[in-house]
C-alpha positions in Angstrom: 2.4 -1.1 -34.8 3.0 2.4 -33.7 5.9 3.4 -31.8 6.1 6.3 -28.9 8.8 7.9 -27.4 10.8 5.7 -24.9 9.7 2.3 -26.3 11.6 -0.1 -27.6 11.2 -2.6 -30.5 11.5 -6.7 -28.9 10.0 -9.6 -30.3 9.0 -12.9 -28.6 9.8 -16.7 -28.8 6.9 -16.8 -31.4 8.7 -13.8 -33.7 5.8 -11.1 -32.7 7.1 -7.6 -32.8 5.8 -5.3 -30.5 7.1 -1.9 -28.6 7.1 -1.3 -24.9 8.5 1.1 -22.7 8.0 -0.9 -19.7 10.0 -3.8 -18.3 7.2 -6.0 -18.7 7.9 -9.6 -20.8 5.1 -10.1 -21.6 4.2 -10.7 -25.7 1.3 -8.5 -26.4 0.3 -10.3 -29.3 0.6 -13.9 -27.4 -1.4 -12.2 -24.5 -4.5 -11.7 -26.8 -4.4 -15.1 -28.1 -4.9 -17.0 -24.9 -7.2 -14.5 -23.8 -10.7 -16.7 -22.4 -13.7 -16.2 -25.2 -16.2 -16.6 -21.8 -16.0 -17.5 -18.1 -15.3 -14.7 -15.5 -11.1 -14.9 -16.9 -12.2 -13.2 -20.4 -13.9 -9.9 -18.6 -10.4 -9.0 -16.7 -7.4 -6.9 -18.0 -4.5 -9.1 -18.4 -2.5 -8.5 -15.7 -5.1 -9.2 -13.5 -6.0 -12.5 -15.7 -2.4 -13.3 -14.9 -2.6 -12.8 -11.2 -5.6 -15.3 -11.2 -4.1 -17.9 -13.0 -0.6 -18.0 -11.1 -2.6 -18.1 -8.0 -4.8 -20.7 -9.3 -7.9 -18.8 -9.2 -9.2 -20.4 -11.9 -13.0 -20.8 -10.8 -15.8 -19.0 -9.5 -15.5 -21.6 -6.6 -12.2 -20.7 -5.9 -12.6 -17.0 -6.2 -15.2 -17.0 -3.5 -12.6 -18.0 -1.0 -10.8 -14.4 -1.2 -12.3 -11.1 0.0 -11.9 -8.0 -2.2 -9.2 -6.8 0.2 -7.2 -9.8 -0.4 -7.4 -9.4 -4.5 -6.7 -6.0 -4.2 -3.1 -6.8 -2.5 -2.2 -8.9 -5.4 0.2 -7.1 -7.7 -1.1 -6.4 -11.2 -4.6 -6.3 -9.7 -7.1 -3.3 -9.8 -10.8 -2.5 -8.3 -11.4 -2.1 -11.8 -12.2 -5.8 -11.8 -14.2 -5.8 -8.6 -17.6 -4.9 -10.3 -17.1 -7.7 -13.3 -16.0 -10.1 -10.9 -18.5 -9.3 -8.5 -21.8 -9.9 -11.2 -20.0 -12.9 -12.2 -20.1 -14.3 -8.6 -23.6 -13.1 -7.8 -25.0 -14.7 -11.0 -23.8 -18.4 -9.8 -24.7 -17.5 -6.1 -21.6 -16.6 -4.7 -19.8 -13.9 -3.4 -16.4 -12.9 -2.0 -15.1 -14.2 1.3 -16.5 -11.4 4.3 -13.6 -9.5 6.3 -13.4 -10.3 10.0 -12.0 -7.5 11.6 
């Protein structure tokens, strides 16, 4: 566990010790344990795993009812995940919701 300027030492409710400079609480050490092994959850960064999950996008199914615009406009969400989440769609036959404009 390496340490860099501006972070501070914390630990979390399961005694992992960790640094971070940020005011984000999340465990890093708990975050990589519930990572997914498969399904479209386990190719996303963890902030945008999060984002998912809160929102209850938990399913291809489900994910198919939001354009790219609207995932882009959650916070913690990049268009870094676009292209995975994309082939993950197309691969079960489904795509992102179309923009009207």
């Amino acid at each position: 566990m390496k340490q860099t300027p501006k972070q501070t030492l914390r630990s979390c409710e399961k005694d992992h010790q960790y640094y971070k400079s940020s005011d984000c609480p999340v465990c890093p050490v708990c975050e990589s344990e519930r990572k997914p092994l498969q399904g479209f959850l386990s190719l996303l960064s963890a902030p945008a795993r999060r984002v998912l999950e809160n929102k209850e996008i938990t399913t291809l199914e489900k994910l198919a009812e939001y354009s790219e615009k609207e995932l882009l406009a959650l916070h913690g969400f990049g268009k870094s995940s676009i292209p995975k989440l994309l082939s993950a769609l197309e691969k079960e036959n489904l795509a992102f919701k179309k923009e009207y404009e």
